[in-house]
C-alpha positions as MATLAB code, in Angstrom:
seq = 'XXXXXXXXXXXXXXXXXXXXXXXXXXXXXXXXXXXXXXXXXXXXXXXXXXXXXXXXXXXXXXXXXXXXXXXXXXXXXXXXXXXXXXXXXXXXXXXXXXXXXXXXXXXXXXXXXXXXXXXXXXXXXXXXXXXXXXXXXXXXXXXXXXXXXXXXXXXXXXXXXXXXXXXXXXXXXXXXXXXXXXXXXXXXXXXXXXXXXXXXXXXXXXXXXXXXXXXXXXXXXXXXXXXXXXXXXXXXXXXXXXXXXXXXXXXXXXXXXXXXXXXXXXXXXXXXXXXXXXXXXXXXXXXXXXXXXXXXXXXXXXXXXX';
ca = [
     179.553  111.223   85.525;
     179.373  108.320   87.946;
     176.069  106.084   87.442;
     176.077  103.690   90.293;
     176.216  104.628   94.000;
     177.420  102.573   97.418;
     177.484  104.299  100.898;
     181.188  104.163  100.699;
     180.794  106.401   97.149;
     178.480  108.756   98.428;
     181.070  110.000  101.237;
     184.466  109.677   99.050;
     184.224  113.112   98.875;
     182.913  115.903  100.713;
     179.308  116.698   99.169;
     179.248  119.801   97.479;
     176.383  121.724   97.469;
     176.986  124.307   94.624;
     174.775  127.344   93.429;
     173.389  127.230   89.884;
     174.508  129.383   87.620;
     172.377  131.579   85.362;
     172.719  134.498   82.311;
     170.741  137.988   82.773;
     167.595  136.605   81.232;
     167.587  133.697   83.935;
     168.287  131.019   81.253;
     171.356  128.693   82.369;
     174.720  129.835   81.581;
     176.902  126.191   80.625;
     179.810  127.970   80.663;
     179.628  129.409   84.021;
     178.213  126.002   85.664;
     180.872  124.348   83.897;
     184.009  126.691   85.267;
     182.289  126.313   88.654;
     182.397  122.909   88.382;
     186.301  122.661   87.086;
     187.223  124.571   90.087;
     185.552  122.203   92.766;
     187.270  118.893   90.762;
     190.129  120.690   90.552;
     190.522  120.851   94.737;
     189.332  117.103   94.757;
     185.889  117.003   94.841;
     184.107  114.339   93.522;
     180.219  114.724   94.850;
     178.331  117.554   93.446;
     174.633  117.837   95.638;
     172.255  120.202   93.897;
     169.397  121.403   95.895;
     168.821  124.399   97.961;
     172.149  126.675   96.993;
     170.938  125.472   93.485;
     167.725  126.848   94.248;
     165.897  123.614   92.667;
     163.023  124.867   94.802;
     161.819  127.177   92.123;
     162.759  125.593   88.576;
     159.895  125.153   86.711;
     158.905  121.726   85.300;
     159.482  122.747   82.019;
     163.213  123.324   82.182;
     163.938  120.468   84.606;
     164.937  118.172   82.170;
     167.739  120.565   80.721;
     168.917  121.291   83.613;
     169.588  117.567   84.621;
     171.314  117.017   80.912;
     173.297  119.935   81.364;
     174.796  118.844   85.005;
     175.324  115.401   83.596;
     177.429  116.537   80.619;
     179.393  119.084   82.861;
     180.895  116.888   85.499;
     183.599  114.776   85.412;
     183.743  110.871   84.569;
     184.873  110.111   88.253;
     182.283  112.715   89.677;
     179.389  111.887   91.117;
     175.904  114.645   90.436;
     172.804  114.450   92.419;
     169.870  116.641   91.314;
     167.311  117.251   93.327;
     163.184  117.363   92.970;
     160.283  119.353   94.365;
     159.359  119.366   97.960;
     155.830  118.804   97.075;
     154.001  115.833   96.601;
     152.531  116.959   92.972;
     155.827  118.505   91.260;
     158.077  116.065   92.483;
     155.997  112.985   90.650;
     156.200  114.808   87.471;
     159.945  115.303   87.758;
     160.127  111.613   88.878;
     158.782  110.850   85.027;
     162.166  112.596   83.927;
     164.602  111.503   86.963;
     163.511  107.810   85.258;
     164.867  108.904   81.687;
     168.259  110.455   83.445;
     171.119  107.751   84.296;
     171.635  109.623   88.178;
     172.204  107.233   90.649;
     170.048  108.888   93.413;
     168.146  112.023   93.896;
     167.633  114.140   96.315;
     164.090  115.371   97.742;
     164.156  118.803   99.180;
     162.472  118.786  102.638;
     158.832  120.790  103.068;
     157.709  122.362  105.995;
     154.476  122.702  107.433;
     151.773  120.396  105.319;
     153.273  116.993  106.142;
     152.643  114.594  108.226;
     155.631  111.949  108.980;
     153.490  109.099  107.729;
     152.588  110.960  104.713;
     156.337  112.001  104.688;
     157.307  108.297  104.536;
     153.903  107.347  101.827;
     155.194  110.046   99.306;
     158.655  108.790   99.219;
     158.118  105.535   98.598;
     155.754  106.499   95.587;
     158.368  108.563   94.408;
     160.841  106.011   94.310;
     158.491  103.258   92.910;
     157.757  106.164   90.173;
     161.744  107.065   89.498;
     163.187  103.706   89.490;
     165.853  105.068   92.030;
     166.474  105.294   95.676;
     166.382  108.572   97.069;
     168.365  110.877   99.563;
     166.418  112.175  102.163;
     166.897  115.492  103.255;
     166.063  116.287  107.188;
     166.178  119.902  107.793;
     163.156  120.702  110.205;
     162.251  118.617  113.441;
     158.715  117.074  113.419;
     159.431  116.192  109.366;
     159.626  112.698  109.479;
     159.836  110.416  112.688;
     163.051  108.121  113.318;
     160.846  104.947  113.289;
     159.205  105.941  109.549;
     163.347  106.724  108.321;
     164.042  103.132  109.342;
     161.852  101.365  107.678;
     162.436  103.402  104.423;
     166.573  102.457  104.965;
     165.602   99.022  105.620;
     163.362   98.257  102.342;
     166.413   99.848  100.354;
     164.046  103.115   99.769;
     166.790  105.560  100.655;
     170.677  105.590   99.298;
     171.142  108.217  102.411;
     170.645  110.589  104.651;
     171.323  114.372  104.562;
     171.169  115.649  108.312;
     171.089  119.288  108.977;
     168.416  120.474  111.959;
     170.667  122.707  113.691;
     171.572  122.272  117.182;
     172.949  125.424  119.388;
     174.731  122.527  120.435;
     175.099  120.077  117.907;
     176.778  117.605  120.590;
     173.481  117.793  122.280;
     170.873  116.263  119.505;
     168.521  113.632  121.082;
     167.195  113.165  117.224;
     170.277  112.619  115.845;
     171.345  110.308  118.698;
     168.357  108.105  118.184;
     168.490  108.454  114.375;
     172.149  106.597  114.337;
     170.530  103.985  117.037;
     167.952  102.682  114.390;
     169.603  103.831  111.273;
     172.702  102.582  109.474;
     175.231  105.128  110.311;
     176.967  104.938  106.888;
     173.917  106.265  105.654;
     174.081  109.554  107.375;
     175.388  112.363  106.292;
     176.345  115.449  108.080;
     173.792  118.429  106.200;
     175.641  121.810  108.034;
     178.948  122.350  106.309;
     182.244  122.813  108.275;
     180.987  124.233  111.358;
     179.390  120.890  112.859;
     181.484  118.532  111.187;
     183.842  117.772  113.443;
     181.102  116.810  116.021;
     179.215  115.056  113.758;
     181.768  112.854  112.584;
     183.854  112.190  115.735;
     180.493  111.980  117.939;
     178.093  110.565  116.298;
     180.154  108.349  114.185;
     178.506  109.967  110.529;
     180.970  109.528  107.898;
     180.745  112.687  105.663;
     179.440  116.203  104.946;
     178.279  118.442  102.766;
     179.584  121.664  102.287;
     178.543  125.220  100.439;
     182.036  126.981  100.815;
     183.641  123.950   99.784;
     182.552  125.709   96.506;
     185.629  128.873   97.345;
     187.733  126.294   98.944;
     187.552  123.076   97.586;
     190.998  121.970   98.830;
     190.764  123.339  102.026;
     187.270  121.225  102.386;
     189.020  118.674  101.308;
     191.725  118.341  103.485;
     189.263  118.861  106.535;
     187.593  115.727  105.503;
     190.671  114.088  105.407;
     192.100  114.981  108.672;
     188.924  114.398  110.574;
     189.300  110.694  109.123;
     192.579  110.618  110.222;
     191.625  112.116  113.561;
     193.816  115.208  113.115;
     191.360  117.625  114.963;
     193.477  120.198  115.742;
     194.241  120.385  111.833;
     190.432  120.074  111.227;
     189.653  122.923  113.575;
     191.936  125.528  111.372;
     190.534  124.789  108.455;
     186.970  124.880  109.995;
     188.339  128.387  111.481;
     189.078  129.681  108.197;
     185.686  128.919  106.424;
     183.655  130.353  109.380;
     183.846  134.088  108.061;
     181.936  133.136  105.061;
     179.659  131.045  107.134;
     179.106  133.772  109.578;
     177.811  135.676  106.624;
     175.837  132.981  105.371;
     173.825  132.617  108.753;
     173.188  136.304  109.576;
     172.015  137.261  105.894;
     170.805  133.899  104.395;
     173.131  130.995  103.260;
     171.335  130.746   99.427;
     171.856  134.070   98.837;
     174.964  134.967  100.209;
     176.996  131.981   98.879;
     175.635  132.484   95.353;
     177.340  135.951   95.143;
     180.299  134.918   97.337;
     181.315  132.694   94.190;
     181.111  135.685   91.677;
     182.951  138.160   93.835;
     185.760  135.346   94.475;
     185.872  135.536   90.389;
     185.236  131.814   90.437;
     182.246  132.016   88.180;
     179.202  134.572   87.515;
     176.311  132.901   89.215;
     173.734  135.043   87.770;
     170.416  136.430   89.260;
     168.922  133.786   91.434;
     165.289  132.275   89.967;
     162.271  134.658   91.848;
     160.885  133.572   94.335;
     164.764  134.328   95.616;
     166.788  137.879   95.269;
     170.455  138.319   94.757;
     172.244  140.206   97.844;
     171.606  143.985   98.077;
     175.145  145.578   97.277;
     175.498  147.101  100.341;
     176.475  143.261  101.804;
     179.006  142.697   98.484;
     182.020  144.497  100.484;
     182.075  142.472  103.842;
     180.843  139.143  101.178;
     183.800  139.652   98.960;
     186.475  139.747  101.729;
     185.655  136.817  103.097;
     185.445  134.918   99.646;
     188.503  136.493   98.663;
     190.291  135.568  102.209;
     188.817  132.367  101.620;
     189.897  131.505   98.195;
     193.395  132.914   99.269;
     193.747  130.351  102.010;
     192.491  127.449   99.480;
     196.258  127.703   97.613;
     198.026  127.902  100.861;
     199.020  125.367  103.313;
     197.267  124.556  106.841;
];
């Protein structure tokens, strides 16, 4: 596992953002996490993002520690894990106590919405850091989280390793915060949070340098090779491959992308993900059919060629 982190590093690969995998009685299944893992290494990635699809939102305090061993002794030496800690204020202190005794580079702190203020926002993240011993990746899902001005100064005192953006746009061409954020922020800090479907915008745009990517879990070569061309500015290559992973993502957004990528990697035979930790549910079978096609379509394309 890689232990030291540059901008350049954090966007080598596409970042991952895999679900966790689990046995019956909800304990975690190693041998599941670590085929999962195999098969994204094995189609070149390198950056393995645990938070939402992971559902890190719910692991309880008490297991938190295992499951960062666990990650660390799965990946690769040239791969590079981020865990994830508690949206809230409380929870995510305590984990910082065991981030500190892990040798992670960064962490990532999953985004709360509602009881924040952006002030606040910017207060608890510096405590955080200060209590960790690590810069942190900060997550921006939901407008009115943190203002551009607060994000700045956190970038600037060396607070944050980077920035995962994904407020979605019905436009994502058309994103005053976004525009401003890359105005006051080091762009090679910013990463693109929505997968394949605003990548292409958000890189040749706005100028971001990466993304992150759930059905880069199915198709890790695919998403890997859609990085690459939009580097090389090969979007008409970029835009097939982004074609190809919208089934899945179509899925994702009408039923819930958690929940629907978490089974789309058992029914793809990849790995069994398990039940998902309450307060989630796994898909209702009724959705496996029209889930499974796409995976399998999906994982079908991922040996071809574009």
């Amino acid at each position: 596992m890689i232990t030291s982190l540059t901008p350049e590093r954090l966007v080598s690969s596409v970042l991952a953002v895999p679900p966790l995998c689990r046995n019956a009685d909800f304990s975690l299944s190693e041998a599941a996490n670590a085929k999962l893992i195999r098969h994204m290494e094995a189609g070149g990635i390198r950056t393995l993002l645990y938070g939402g699809n992971a559902n890190f939102y719910h692991i309880a305090l008490s297991e938190y520690e295992q499951v960062l061993s666990m990650l660390a002794q799965l990946a690769g030496p040239d791969t590079l894990v981020i865990p994830s800690v508690a949206a809230t204020f409380g929870s995510m202190m305590d984990q910082a106590k065991i981030v500190r005794r892990q040798k992670f580079p960064t962490v990532m702190i999953l985004p709360l919405q509602g009881a924040v203020t952006s002030k606040g926002v910017e207060e608890g993240i510096r405590k955080f850091v200060d209590a960790a011993g690590i810069p942190a990746l900060l997550y921006l899902k939901n407008d009115g989280y943190i203002e551009v001005e607060d994000v700045a100064r956190l970038t600037e005192s060396g607070t944050l390793s980077g920035i995962k953006y994904a407020i979605v746009r019905d436009d994502p061409a058309k994103d005053p915060y976004l525009r401003k954020l890359c105005e006051h922020v080091d762009q090679r800090l910013i990463v693109s949070g929505l997968g394949e479907q605003p990548a292409i915008v958000h890189m040749r745009d706005f100028g971001l340098p990466g993304f992150t990517a759930g059905v880069v879990c199915v198709a890790p070569r695919l998403t890997a090779q859609m990085l690459k061309a939009i580097r090389a500015g090969d979007f008409a290559k970029a835009e097939r491959i982004r074609a190809l992973c919208k089934p899945l993502e179509d899925h994702r957004n009408a039923i819930n992308p958690v929940r629907v990528l978490h089974e789309a990697v058992r029914l793809a035979g990849i790995a069994d993900t398990g039940p998902l930790l309450p307060l989630m549910s796994n898909l209702a079978e009724a959705d496996y059919p029209r889930v499974r096609e796409a995976a399998m379509t999906l994982l079908g394309a991922n040996a071809g060629n574009v």
